[in-house]
C-alpha positions as CSV (number, residue, x, y, z in Angstrom):
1,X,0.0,0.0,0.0
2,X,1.3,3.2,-0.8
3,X,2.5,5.6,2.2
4,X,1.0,9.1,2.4
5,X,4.6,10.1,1.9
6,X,5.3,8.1,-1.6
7,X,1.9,10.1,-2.5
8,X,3.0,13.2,-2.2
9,X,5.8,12.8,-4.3
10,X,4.2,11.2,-6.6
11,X,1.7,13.9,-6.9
12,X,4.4,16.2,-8.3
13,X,6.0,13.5,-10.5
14,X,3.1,12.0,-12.2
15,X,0.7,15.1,-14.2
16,X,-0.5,13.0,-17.2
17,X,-2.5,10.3,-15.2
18,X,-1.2,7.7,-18.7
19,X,2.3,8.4,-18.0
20,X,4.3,6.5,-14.7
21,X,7.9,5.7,-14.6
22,X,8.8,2.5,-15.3
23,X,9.7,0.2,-12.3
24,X,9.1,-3.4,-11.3
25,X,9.9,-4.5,-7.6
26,X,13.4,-4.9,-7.8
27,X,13.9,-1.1,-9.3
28,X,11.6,0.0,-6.9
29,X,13.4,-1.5,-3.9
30,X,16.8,-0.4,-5.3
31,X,15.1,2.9,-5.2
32,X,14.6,2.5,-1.7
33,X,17.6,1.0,-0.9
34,X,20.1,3.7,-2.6
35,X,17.9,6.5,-0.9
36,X,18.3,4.6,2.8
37,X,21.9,4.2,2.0
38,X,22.5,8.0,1.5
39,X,19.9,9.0,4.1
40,X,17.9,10.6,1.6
41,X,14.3,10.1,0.0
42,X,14.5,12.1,-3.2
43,X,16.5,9.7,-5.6
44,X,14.4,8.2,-8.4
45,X,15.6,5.9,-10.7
46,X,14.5,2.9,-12.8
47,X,18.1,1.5,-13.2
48,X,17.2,-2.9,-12.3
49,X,20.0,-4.0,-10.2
50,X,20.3,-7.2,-12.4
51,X,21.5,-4.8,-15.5
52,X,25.0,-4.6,-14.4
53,X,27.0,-3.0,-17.2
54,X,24.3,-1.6,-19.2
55,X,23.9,2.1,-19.4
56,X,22.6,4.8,-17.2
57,X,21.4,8.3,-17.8
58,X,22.6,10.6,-14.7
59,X,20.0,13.9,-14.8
60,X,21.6,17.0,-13.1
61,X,19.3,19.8,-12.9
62,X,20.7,23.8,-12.6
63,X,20.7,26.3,-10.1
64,X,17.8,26.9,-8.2
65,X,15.6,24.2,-9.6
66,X,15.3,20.3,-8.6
67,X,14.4,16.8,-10.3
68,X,11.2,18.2,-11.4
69,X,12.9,20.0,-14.3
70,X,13.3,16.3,-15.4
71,X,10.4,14.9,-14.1
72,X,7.8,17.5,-15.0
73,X,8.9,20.5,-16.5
74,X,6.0,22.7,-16.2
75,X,5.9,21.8,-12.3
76,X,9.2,22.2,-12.2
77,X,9.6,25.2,-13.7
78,X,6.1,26.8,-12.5
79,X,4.6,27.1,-15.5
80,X,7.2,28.7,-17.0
81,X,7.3,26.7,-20.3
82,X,5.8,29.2,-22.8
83,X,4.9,28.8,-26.5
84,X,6.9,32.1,-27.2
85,X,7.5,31.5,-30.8
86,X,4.1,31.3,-31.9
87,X,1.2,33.6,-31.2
88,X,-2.4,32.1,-30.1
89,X,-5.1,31.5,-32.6
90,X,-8.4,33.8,-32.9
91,X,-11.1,32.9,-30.3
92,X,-14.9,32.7,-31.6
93,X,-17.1,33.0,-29.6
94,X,-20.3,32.2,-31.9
95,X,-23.0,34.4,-33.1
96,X,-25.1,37.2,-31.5
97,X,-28.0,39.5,-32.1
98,X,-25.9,42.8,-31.7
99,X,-22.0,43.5,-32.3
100,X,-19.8,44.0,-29.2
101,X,-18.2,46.6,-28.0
102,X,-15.7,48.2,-30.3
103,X,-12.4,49.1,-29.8
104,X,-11.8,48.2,-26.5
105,X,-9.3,45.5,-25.0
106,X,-11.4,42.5,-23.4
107,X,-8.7,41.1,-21.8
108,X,-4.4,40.7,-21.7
109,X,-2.3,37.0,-22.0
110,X,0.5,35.8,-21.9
111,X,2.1,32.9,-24.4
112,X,0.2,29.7,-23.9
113,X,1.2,27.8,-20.9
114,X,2.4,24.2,-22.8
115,X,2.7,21.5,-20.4
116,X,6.0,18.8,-22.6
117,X,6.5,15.9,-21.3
118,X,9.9,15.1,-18.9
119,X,13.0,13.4,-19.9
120,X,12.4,11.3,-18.0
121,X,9.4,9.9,-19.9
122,X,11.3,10.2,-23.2
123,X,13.7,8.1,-22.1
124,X,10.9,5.5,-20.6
125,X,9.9,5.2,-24.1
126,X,13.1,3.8,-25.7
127,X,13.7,1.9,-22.6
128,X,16.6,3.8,-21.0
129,X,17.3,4.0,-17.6
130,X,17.9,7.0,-15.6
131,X,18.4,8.5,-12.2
132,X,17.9,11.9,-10.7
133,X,17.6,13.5,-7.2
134,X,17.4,17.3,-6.0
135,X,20.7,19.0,-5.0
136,X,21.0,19.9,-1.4
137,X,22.6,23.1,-2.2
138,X,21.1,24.2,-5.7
139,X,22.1,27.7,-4.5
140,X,25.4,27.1,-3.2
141,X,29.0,26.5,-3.3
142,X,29.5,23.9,-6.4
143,X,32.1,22.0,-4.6
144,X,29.3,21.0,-2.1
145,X,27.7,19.5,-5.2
146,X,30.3,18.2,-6.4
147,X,30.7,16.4,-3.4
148,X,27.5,15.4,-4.0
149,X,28.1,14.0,-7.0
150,X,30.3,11.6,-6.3
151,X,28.8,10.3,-3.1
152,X,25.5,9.5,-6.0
153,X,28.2,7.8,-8.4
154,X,29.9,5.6,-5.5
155,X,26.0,4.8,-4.3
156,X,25.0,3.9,-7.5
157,X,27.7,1.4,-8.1
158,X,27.3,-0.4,-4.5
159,X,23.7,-0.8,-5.3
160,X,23.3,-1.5,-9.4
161,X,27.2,-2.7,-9.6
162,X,29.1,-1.3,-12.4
163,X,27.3,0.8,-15.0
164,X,28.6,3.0,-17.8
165,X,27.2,7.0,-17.1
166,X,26.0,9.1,-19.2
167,X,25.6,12.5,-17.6
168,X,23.3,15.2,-18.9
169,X,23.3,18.2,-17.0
170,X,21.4,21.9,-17.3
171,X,23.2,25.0,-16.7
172,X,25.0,25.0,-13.4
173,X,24.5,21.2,-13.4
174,X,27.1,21.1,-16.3
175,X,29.7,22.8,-14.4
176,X,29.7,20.5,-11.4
177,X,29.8,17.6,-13.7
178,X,33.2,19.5,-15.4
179,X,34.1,20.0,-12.0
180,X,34.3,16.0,-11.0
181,X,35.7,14.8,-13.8
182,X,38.6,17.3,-13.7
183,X,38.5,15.9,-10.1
184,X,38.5,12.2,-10.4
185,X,40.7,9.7,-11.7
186,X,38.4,6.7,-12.3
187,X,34.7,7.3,-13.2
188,X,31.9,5.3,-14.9
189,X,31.0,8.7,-17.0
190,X,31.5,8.3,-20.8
191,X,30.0,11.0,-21.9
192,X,28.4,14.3,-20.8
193,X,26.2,16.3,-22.2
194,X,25.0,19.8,-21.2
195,X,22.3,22.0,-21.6
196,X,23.4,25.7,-21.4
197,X,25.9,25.6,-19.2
198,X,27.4,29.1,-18.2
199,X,31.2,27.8,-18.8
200,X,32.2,31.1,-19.7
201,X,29.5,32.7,-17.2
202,X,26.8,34.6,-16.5
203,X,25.2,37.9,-15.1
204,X,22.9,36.1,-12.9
205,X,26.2,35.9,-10.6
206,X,25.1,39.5,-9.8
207,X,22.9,37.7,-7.1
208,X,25.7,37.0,-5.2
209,X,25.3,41.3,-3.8
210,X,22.1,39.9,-2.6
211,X,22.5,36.3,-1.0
212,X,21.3,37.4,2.6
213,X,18.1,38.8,1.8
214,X,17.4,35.9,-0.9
215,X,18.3,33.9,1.1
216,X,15.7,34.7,3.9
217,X,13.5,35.6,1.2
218,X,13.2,32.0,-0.5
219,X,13.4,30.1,2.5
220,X,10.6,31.8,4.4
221,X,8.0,32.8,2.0
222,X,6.1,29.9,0.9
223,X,5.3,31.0,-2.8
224,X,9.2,31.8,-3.3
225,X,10.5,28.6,-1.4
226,X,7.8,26.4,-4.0
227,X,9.9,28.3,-6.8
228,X,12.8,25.8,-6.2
229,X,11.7,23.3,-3.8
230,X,8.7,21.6,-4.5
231,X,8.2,19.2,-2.4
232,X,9.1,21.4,0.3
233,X,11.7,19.6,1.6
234,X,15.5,21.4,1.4
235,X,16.7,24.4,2.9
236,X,19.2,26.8,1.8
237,X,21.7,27.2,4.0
238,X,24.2,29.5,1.5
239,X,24.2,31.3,-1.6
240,X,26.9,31.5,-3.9
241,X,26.9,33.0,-7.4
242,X,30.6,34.1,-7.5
243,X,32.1,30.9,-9.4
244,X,29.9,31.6,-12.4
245,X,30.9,35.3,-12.4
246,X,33.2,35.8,-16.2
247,X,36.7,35.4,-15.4
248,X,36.1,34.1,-11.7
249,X,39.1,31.9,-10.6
250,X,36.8,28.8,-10.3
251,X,35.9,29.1,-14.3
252,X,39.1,30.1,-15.3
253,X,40.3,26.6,-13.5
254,X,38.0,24.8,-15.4
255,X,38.8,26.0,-18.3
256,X,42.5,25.2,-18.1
257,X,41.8,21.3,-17.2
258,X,40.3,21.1,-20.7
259,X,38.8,18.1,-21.6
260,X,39.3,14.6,-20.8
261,X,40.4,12.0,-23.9
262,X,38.3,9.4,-22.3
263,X,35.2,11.4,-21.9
264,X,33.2,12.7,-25.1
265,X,31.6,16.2,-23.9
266,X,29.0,17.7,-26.1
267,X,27.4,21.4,-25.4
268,X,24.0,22.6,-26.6
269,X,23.7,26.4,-26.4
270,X,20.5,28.3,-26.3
271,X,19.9,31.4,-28.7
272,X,16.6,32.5,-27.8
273,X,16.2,34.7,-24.8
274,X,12.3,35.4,-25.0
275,X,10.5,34.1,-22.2
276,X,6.8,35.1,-23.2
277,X,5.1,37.3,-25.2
278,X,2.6,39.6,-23.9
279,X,-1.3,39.7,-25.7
280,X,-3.7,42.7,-25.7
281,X,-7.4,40.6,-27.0
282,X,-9.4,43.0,-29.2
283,X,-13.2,42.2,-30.8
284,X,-12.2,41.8,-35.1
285,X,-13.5,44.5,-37.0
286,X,-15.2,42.4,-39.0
287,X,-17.7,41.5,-35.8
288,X,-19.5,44.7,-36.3
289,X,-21.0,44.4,-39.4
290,X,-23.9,41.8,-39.6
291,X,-23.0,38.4,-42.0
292,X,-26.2,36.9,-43.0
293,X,-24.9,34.6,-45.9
294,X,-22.3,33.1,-43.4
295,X,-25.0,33.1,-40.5
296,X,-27.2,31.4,-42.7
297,X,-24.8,28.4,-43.4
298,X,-24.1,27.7,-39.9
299,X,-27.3,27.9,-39.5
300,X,-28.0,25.0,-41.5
301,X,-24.7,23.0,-39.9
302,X,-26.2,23.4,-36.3
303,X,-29.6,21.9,-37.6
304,X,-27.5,19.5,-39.4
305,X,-25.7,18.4,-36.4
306,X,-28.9,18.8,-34.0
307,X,-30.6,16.0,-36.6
308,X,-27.4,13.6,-35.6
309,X,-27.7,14.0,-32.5
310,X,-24.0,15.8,-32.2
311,X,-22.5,16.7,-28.8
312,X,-24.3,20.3,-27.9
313,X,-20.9,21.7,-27.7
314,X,-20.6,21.0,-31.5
315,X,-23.8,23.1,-32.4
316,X,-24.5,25.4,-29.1
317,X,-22.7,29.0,-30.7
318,X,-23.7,28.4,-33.8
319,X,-27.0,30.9,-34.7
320,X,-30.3,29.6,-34.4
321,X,-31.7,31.8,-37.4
322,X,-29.5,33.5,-39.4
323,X,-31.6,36.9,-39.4
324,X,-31.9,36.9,-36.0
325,X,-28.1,35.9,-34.9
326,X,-26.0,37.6,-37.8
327,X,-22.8,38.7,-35.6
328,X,-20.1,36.3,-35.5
329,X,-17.6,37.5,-31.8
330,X,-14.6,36.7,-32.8
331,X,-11.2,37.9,-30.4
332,X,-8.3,38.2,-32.2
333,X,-4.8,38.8,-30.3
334,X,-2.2,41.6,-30.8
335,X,1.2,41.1,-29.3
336,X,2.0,44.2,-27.6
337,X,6.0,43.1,-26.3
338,X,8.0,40.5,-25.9
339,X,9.7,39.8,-22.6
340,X,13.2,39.5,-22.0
341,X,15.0,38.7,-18.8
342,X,16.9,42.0,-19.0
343,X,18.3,44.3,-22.2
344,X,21.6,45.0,-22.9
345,X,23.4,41.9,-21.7
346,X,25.0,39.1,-23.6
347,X,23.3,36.5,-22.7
348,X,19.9,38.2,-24.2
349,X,21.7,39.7,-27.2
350,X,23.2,36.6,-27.8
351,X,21.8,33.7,-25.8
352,X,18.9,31.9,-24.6
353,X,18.5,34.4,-21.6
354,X,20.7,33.1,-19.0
355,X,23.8,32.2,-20.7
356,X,25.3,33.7,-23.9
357,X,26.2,31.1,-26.8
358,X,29.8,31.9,-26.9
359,X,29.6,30.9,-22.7
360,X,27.9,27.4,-23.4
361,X,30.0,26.3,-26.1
362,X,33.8,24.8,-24.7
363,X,36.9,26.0,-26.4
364,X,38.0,22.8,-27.7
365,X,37.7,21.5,-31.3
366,X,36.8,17.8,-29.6
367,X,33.9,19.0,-28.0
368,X,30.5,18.2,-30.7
369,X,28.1,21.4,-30.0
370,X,24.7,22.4,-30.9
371,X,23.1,25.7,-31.0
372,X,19.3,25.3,-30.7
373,X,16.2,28.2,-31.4
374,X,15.4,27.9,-27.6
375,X,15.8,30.1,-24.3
376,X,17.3,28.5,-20.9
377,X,14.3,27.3,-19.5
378,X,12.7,24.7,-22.0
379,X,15.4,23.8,-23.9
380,X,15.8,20.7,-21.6
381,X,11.9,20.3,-22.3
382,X,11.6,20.4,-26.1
383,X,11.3,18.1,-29.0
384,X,14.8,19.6,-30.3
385,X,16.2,18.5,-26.8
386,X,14.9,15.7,-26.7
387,X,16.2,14.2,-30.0
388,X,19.6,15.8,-29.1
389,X,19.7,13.7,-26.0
390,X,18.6,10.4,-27.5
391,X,20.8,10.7,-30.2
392,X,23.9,11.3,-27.9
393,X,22.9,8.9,-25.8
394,X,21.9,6.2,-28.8
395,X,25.2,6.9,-30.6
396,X,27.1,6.0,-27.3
397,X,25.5,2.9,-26.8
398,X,26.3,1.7,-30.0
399,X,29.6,3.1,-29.9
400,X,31.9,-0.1,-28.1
């Protein structure tokens, strides 16, 4: 029976009622056992502990955020995932006796909320297995994480024996998966892949001038804490920005380890920095001048479709008599500006928002890179992410 606990997670993990991770009772008591062994209770996985030697998909999530950026993107990222790059479709809103009002704006919008699928659901589908968790310190010191890291790894190979890692990593997640391999000797990794990652960094290191106040900030009010812990469950106990600062000495290091021969690193940068659009609705002209040949044919389809006995909400707008209901409401939108994180900086001119191209892309000719039409907050969550990431991870495989 399934603990009041399990349910809540689950709650945050499962928003398409068809979709669950895949599992079995062994996975689900390796689950359990790798979370015991770490004193923890936010690893998921659907590695089988009898697959010793196959492949695993290790999801690192960025600053600020958790697994649910994996698990379900729009929870994860509050409803942030916007359909920016197209604008929404007219709304009707069937006939009338009289026009409405001109000229005045019914309502404002922003870009559709779209609700994609997670990774890990993806990678259900071509039977991959994966594992994430939430940071302890999203917001802090990266050596914390990357101490982190490794403690995952060295769990992960006590409980499923020796696998071979893939590691794909958003944003700061990419920099503390640099930051153990330029670290560590032996590793199970083989390849990583990241998702704008600010390895040439970033302006949001500014926040660094502000940790103390954030910091009270996010962990006290409720609607900021659910922001980057949504299970409600971690606590920030620093804030550190200042290693993804440009030319900070912790990037500067990084960069002068290079990369790794037996490691194949691949970067996708983001060049998109819109976040939403914004949407005035206004009544079309057209809706003030009467239509009685157009009235008169859905007139006929709603008697048409009353006769078949159609759904009412096939026939319920259309107009019962054409002389009678000759104004067809229709709202049509008109972008009045397109958001932007903030002008001026790099990483908008030339970026996906967060982190400039010329950041996410590594100085080395060995590194494969991808620059993508999508800003830092759903290009881990798109259909041009997703084949990026089972392609990497398909060519691997097949690569002995």
């Amino acid at each position: 029976m399934i603990s009041t606990t399990d349910l809540a997670e689950k709650i945050f993990t499962i928003r398409d009622p068809n979709y669950s991770k895949r599992t079995s009772p062994k996975i689900s008591a390796s689950e359990k056992a790798i979370n015991k062994a770490l004193k923890r209770k936010d690893i998921e996985t659907t590695a089988n502990p009898d697959s010793e030697g196959d492949f695993l998909v290790l999801l690192i999530h960025g600053f600020a955020t958790s697994k649910y950026c994996w698990l379900d993107p729009d929870i994860g990222n509050m409803g942030w995932v916007k359909e920016y790059q197209k604008d929404p479709e007219p709304v009707d809103y069937g006939w009338h006796s009289i026009p409405p009002p001109p000229f005045i704006p019914v309502e404002w919008t922003l870009s559709e909320q779209l609700v994609p699928k997670g990774v890990t659901e993806i990678l259900d589908q071509h039977n991959i297995d994966w594992l994430t968790y939430s940071q302890k310190s999203p917001f802090g010191d990266i050596e914390i994480s990357v101490k982190e890291l490794k403690e995952i790894l060295n769990a992960i190979k006590n409980e499923f024996g020796k696998r071979r890692i893939i590691i794909i990593a958003h944003s700061r997640g990419g920099l503390i998966s640099k930051r153990y391999l330029d670290t560590t000797e032996q590793t199970p990794v083989e390849k990583l892949v990241t998702f704008g990652t600010p390895y040439g960094g970033t302006f949001f290191s500014a926040m660094e001038m502000f940790r103390l106040p954030s910091k009270q900030f996010l962990n006290r009010v409720k609607a900021a804490r659910r922001l980057w812990d949504v299970s409600q469950e971690r606590k920030i106990d620093s804030i550190s920005t200042k290693q993804m600062a440009p030319r900070s000495d912790f990037l500067i290091e990084l960069s002068s380890k290079g990369c790794r021969e037996d490691i194949k690193y691949v970067n996708v940068a983001g060049r998109n920095s819109l976040i939403t659009n914004v949407y005035t609705w206004r009544w079309e002209t057209s809706c003030l001048l009467p239509k009685f040949m157009q009235a008169k044919e859905k007139m006929d389809l709603r008697k048409k479709l009353i006769a078949e006995n159609s759904s009412i909400h096939e026939w319920y707008d259309l107009p019962s008599h054409y002389l009678l209901n000759p104004f067809n409401w229709i709202l049509i939108p008109n972008k009045i500006f397109e958001f932007y994180p903030r002008i001026g900086y790099p990483e908008v001119l030339r970026g996906d928002g967060a982190v400039s191209v010329e950041s996410a892309l590594m100085d080395d000719d060995n590194v494969k890179q991808y620059i993508i039409n999508k800003n830092h907050v759903d290009m881990t969550c798109c259909q041009t992410g997703y084949d990026i990431m089972i392609r990497e991870i398909k060519e691997t495989m097949n690569t002995d």
